[in-house]
N, C-alpha and C positions, 0 to 999 in steps of 0.2 A: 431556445429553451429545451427542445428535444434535443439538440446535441447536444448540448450541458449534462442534461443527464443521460446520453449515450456513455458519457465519457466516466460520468462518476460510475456507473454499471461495469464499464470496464478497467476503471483501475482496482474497483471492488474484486473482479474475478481472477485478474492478475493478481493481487496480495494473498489471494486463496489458492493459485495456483491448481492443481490436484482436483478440487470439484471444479473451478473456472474453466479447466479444458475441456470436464468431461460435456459443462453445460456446455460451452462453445461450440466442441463434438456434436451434441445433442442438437443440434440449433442448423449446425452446419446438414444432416442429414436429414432435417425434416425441411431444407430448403431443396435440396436434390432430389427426395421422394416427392412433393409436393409439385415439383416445376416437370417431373417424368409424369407424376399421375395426369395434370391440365393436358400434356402437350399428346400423352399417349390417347386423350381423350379426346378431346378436340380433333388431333391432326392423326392420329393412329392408321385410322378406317380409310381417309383419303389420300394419306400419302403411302398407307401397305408398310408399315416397320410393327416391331413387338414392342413390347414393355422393354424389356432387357435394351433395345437399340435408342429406347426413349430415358432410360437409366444414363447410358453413354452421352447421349445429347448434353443430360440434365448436369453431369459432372464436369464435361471438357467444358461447358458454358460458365457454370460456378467455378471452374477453376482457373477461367479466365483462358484457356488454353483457344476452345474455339475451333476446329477445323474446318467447319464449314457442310460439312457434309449431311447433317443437317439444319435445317430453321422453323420456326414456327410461321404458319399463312394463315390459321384464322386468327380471329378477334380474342377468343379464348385461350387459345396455346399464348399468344403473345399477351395477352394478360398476365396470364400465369409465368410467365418469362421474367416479365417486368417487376412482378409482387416478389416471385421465389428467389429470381439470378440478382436483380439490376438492384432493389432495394436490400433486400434481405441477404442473399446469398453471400455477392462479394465483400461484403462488409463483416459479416461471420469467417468466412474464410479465410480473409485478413487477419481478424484478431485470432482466429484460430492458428494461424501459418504462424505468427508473431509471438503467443505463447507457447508453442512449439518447441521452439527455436531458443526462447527463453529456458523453459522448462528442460531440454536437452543439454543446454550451456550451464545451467543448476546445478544438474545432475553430473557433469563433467567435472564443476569446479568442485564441489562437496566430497565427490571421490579423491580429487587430489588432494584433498586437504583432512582428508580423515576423515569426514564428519558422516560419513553416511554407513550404514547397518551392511556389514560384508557378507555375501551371499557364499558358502565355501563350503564345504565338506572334509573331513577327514586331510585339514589342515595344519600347518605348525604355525605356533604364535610365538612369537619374538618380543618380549615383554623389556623393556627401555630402550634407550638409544645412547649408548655412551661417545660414538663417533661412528661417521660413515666410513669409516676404514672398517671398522672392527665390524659392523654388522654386514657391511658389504663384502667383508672376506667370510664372515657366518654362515652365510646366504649361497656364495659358490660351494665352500665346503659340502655345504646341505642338500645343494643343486646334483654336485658332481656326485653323492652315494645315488646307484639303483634305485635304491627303496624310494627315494623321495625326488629324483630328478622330474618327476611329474606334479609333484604336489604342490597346490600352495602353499603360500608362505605369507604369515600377516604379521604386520608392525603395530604395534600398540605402543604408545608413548604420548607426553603430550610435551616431551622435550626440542619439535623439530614441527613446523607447522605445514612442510609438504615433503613428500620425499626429495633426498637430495641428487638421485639417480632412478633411472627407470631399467630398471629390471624385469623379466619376463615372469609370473607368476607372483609376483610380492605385491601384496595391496597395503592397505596405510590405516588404521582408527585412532585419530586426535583425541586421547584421551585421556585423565589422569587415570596411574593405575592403581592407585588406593580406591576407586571406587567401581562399584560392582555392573553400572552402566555400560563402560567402557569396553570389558568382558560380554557383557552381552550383544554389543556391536560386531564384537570381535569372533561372533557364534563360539563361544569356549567351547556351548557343548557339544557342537558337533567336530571340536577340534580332536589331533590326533595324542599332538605332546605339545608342553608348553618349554621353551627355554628361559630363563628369565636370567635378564643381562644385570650388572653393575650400572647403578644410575649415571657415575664418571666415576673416573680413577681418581681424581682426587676428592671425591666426598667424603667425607668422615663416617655419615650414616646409610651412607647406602645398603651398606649388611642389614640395618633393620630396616627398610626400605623392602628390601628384597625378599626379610623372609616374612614379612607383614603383607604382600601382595601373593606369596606364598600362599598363606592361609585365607585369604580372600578366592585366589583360584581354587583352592580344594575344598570349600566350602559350596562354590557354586559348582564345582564339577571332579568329584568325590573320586573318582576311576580315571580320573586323565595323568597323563607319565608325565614329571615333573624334573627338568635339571636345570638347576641355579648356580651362578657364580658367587663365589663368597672372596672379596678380596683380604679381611684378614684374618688367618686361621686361628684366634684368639674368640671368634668370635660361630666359631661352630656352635657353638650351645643352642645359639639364637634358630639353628634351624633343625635342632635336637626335638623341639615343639611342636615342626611343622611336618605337615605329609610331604616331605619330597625325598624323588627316588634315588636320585644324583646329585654331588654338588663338586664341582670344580673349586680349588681352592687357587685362580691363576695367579696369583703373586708370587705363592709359596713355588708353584710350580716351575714361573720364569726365574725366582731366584737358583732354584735349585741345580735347576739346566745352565746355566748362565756362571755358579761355582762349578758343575762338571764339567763344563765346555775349556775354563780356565785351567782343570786340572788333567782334562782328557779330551784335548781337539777332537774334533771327528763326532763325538756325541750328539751335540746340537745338528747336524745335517741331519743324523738318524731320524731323531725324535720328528724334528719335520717330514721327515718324509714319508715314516709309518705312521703318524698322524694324521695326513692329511691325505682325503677321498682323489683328488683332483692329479695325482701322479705316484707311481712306485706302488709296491707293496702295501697293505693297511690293515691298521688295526681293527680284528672284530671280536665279537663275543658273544657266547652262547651256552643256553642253561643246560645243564645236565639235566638230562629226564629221566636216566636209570642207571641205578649201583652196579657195579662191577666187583665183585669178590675175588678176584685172582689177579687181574689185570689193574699194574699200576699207571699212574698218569707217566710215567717217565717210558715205559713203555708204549704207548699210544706215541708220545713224543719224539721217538723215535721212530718210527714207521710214519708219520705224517712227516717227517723231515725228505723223505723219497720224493712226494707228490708235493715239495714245494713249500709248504705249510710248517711253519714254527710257534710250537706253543710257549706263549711266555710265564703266563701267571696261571694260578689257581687262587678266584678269591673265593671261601669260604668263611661268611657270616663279615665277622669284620676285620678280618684276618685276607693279606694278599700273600700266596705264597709261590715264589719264584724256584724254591728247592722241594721236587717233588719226587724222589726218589723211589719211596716206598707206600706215596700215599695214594689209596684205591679210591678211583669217582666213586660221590654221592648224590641222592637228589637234592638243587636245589644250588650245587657247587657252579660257579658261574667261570668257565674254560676263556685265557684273552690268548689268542693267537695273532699270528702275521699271517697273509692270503691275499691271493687278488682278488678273491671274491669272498661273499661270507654266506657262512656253510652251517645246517644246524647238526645239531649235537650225533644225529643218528647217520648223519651221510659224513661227518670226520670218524665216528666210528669204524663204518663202509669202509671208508680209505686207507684204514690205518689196518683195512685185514683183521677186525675185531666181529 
């Protein structure tokens, strides 16, 4: 009958997990404090040890360990031996070791599988999973710039039920991303920028997909930097609505390359390669912080050309402008150059002997 309900007690603490261990914990230390108080009591005075050597005792014996280098000789100490270690002790210990052990293996599995609240800072969230190619070439891209080869990196989806590569810094939340749950697993708010991917390439709705989880992320997190793929450019309107700061249009963009590549070899190696963080020269960009009255952009562009550095575009507002002859920086004008490295607006000035 008391085993019976040893046992109903402890499938109880195991289905609770969390309080089960603390009691178990709880149980487990008041059999070690108890079997140190008897034995330092009892045996303290005559056999010459402290509390602290009666602590040692009290734990190598509950933990089954044992050296030997101490024992109990009176009637008392081994009393308290037999009630604290032999009854009580090992058998706390046990279920303690055992939901441990459980409780670690939980914790292990829920991570891989998303399900558990990400602990992260001043991270980027990777909002779908269209294929592990595309997100796993994402991810190095993201790796290989500076700025972020340190930071994490979190996957939110509930299209993929564990990751399908282990990566260094990429954790996982299983979750849909039409709901606001999932983002808060995901800490949105302590995140830095979110990307949000195309649900598949061949989805018809993904566009509203994308810019509907759009407005779910800037709802919960009103100041965070936003860039979304939009696969068809028929369908910008849809993100006309929403706060976001960037949007990749990659269809339009692969067809586009893909007729230049046809009509001018050699272009598509380019684009790859000032593209992309992980080899060659690369694309950066940076806000203008203060007007220039004399000095035009075609002159800057020419003295950065010495130090390596070629500027390609001027976008202002929503206008990109590649012919900049006569036109003087403003606040606010956003400079895209070529660089090994990326420079802000005052130190390419610097450069350029401005």
């Amino acid at each position: 009958m008391v085993l019976l309900k040893f046992i109903r007690v402890y499938r109880a603490l195991r289905r609770r997990k969390s309080r089960g261990l603390a009691v178990v914990l709880l149980l487990v230390l008041i059999c070690i404090v108890g079997n140190a108080v008897c034995f330092h009591l009892f045996d303290g005075r005559k056999q010459g040890f402290s509390f602290a050597d009666a602590l040692w005792y009290s734990v190598i014996s509950t933990t089954t360990i044992g050296y030997g280098d101490y024992s109990a000789k009176s009637l008392g100490a081994r009393l308290g031996t037999i009630f604290f270690v032999v009854l009580l002790g090992l058998a706390t210990f046990s279920v303690f070791l055992g939901m441990s052990i459980d409780w670690v293996t939980d914790l292990i599995s829920k991570r891989q599988r998303g399900m558990r609240t990400i602990f992260a800072k001043d991270h980027i969230l990777i909002v779908n999973f269209p294929s592990a190619t595309r997100v796993g070439q994402l991810i190095q891209e993201l790796q290989a710039d500076p700025d972020h080869s340190k930071r994490e990196i979190v996957i939110v989806t509930d299209q993929i039920d564990t990751l399908p590569f282990d990566e260094p810094n990429v954790l996982f939340v299983n979750g849909p991303i039409l709901e606001r749950e999932s983002f808060v697993r995901a800490r949105l708010d302590e995140a830095k920028m979110v990307i949000v991917l195309a649900t598949s390439y061949a989805d018809p709705n993904s566009d509203a997909v994308v810019a509907s989880s759009i407005a779910i992320i800037d709802s919960l997190n009103p100041n965070i930097y936003i860039v979304a793929e939009c696969l068809n450019y028929k369908h910008k309107m849809l993100f006309d609505s929403v706060n976001c700061n960037g949007i990749v249009f990659s269809m339009k963009i692969s067809g586009n390359l893909l007729a230049q590549e046809a009509h001018d070899p050699g272009v598509s190696q380019l684009v790859e390669v000032i593209t992309s963080n992980v080899r060659g020269t690369t694309l950066y960009s940076t806000d203008v912080t203060e007007a220039l009255s004399k000095t035009t952009y075609n002159e800057i562009a020419k003295n950065l050309l010495d130090k390596d550095i070629n500027v390609l575009c001027v976008n202002r507002e929503e206008e990109s402008l590649t012919s900049f002859v006569s036109l003087l920086p403003q606040p606010d004008d956003r400079v895209i150059y070529a660089a090994s490295e990326r420079l802000p607006w005052p130190e390419l000035l610097g450069l350029a002997g401005m």
